[in-house]
N, C-alpha and C positions, 0 to 999 in steps of 0.2 A: 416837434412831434405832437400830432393831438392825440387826447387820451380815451380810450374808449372805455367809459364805465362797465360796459358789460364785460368785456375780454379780462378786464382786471379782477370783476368780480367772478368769473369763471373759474382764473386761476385761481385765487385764493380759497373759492370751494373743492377745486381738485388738492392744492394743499389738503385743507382739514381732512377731507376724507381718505387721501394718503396716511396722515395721522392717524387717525380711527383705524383704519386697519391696520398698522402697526401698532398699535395699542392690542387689538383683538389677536394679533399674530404673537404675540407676548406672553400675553396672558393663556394661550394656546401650549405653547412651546413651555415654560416654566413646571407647568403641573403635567406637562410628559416626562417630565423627568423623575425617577426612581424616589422614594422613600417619601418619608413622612417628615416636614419640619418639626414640627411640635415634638414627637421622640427625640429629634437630630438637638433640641434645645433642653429638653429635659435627663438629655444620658451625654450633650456637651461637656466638654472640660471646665468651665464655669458654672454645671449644675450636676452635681452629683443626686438631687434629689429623684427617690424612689418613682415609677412610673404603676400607676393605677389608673382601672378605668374614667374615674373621676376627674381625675388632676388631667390626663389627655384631652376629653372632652374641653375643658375650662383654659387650657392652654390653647387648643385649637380654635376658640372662639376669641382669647386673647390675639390670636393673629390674625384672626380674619378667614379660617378655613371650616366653619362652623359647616356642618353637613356636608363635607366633603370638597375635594377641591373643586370639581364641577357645579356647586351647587348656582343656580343662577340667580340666587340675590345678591351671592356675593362675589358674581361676573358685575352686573353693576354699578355696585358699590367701588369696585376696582375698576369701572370707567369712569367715573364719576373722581375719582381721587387721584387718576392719571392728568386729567385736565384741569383740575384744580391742586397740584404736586402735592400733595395731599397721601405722598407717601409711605405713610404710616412711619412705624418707628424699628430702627436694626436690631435684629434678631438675639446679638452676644453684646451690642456695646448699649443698649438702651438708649439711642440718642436717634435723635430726630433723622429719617435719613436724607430730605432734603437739607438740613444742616452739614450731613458729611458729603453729599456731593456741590453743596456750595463750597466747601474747603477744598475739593478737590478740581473744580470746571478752571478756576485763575491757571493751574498747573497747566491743564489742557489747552488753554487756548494760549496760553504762552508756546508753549512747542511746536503748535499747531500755524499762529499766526507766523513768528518767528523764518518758522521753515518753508513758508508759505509767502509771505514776502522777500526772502533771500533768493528762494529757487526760480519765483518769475521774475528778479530785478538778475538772476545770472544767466538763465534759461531763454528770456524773449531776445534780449540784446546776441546775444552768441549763436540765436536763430536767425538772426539779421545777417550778422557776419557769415555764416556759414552758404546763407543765399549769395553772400557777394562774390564768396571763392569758389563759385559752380563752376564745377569740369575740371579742378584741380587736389591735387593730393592731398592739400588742406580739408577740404572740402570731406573728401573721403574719409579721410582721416579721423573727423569731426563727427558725422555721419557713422561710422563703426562703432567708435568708443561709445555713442550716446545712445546708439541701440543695442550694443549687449550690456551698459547698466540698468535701462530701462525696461531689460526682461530680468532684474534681479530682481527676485523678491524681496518686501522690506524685509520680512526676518530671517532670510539667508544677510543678507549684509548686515544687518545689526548682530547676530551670532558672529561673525565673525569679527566685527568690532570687540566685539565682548571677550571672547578666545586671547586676538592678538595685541589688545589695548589696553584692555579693564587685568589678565589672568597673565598671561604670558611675559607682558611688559605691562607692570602695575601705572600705565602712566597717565589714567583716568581713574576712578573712583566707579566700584562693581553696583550702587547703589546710589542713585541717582538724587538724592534728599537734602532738601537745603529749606529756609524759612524764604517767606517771601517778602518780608522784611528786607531778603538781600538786595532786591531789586533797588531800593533806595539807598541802603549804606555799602552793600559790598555789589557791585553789575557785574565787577570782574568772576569774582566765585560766582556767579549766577551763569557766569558764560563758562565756564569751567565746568560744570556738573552738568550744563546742558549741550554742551559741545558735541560727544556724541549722537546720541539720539535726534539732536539737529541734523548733523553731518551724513545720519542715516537716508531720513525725508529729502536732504535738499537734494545729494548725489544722483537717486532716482526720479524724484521728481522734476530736476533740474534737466535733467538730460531727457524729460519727456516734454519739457517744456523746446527743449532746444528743435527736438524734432518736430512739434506739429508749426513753431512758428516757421521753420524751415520751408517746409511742404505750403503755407499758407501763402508764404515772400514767392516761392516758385511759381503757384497759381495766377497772385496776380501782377507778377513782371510781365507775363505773357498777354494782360489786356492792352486795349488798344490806346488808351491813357497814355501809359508809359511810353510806348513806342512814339508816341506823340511828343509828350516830354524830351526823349531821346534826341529827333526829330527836331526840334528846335533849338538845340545846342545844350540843354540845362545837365547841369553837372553830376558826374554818377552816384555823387555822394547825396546831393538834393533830391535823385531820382530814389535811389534806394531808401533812406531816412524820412523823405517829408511828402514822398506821394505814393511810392509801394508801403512801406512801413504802418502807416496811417489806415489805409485800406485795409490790410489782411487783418488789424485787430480787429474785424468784424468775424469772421470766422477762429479765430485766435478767443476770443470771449466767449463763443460757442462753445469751444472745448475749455474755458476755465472752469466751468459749473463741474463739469466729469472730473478734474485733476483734483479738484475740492474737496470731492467727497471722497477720493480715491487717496488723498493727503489726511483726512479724519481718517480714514479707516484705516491707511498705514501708522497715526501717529498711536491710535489703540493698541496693536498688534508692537509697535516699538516701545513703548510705556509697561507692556509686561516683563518684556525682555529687558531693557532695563532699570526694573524696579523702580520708574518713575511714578511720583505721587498723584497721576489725573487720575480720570474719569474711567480709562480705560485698564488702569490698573485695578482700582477699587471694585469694576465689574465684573474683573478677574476670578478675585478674591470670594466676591459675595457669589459667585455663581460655582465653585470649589465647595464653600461650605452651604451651600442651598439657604442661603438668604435672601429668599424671596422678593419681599420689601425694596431692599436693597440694589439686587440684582436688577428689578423691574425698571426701578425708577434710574438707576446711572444706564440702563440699553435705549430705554424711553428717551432721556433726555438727548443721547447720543443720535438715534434716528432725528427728533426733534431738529437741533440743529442741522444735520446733513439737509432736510426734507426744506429748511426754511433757506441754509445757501442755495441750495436749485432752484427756487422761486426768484431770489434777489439779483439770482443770475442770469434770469429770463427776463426779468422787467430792465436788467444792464445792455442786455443784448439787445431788446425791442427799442433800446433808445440811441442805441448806435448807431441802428439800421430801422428806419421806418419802415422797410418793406413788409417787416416781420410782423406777424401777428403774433401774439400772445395766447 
């Protein structure tokens, strides 16, 4: 495939400015929300100290909300330290908050990748089989089950995980918290603590994966390729496996950028629910007790990555398929 500088550099300016307006969308939504940081830190459980005109003012400029939270130098200053993570420091624990969302992102993209390579290494293959049993009860069968999991929401099935697994039958652990340490000395407890929460992502995303390959194998068994293949005697397993198979991951990687983002934003939504240590927990938290800072930068960095697999997944797709422009 040859490359064209301009189309590359197109996308990557629609990235940034993606960017930027999430950034501006942030910083928008944050300060619609109710009360006053600066009281919410000085009448906090860790500051009993008395609140006076004085000490607000000096606290308010300690955070960065000096002349109000609209004030527009310090809309600036807050773009400026977005792209540069330059996210100031947390509200109750005094620590740097890109520090505590570097503690937290390993977490994330462990559950995330994880659940993400189980569900398309169970998901594509079993959308292959399911084209091969067209017109048969398996087929049906297949097809049912994988579209009423795939209209479950992640946190309807992780609650119910939680109910009949973690509460009812203690036979997981209700809080999800291990060192990451275990990855090298204990992987067994590491698959143990993340068992569910995995089991969450891959069930629905598995069985969304099973249907769009399905639909993709059905589209293109019916080119004129195959029939050709057919036609010369070559065998239904080489037909299906090494000439439809090959083909439909062209449309099949169209939809992995959507399942992508659609797998980040389930693994958020499952990380609260089970007290797991990422990104989407800690956002939780800091956006409960209006930690600004905090809050800003683990939503930031979350859009960040979603906005950067969409792009990595168009430049994967334009090199599948040359026809595609970028």
């Amino acid at each position: 495939m040859r490359v064209n500088p301009y189309l590359i550099a197109r996308k990557i300016i629609q990235a940034v400015v993606l960017i930027i307006l999430v950034a501006v969308v942030i910083f928008v939504v944050y300060r619609l929300m109710p009360g006053n940081p600066a009281q919410l830190l000085l009448f906090g459980a860790k500051n009993k100290a008395g609140l006076t005109g004085q000490r607000l003012t000096a606290v308010e400029a300690q955070l960065g909300l000096a002349g109000g939270k609209w004030n527009p130098v310090n809309f600036l200053i807050y773009m400026k330290d977005m792209f540069t993570f330059n996210f100031g420091y947390d509200y109750f624990e005094s620590l740097s908050v890109w520090d505590i969302i570097r503690q937290a992102l390993p977490y994330t993209f462990l559950l995330f990748g994880t659940a993400a390579i189980i569900s398309f290494a169970l998901g594509i293959p079993l959308g292959i089989l399911t084209s091969w049993f067209r017109s048969t009860k398996k087929e049906s069968g297949l097809i049912a089950s994988s579209t009423i999991l795939n209209a479950i929401p992640f946190f309807v099935l992780a609650v119910w995980l939680v109910i009949y697994l973690t509460a009812l039958k203690p036979y997981f652990p209700v809080r999800t918290v291990f060192p990451l340490s275990w990855l090298v000395t204990n992987p067994l407890g590491v698959a143990y603590y993340i068992f569910l929460p995995v089991t969450t992502l891959i069930v629905i995303e598995g069985a969304s994966h099973l249907l769009t390959t399905r639909a993709a194998m059905v589209g293109t068994l019916g080119e004129d390729f195959i029939m050709t293949a057919r036609a010369k005697g070559v065998r239904e397993g080489n037909v299906m496996f090494h000439h439809a198979a090959r083909n439909a991951m062209i449309p099949i990687s169209t939809r992995m950028a959507l399942e992508l983002a659609l797998l980040m934003s389930g693994a958020v939504v499952v990380e609260i629910i089970f007290s797991y240590p990422g990104i989407g927990h800690l956002l939780y938290n800091a956006t409960l007790e209006l930690d600004y800072p905090l809050a800003e930068g683990a939503l930031f960095i979350i859009s960040l990555v979603t906005i950067v697999t969409y792009s990595l997944v168009d430049f994967i797709h334009a090199w599948l398929d040359p026809r595609i422009k970028l």
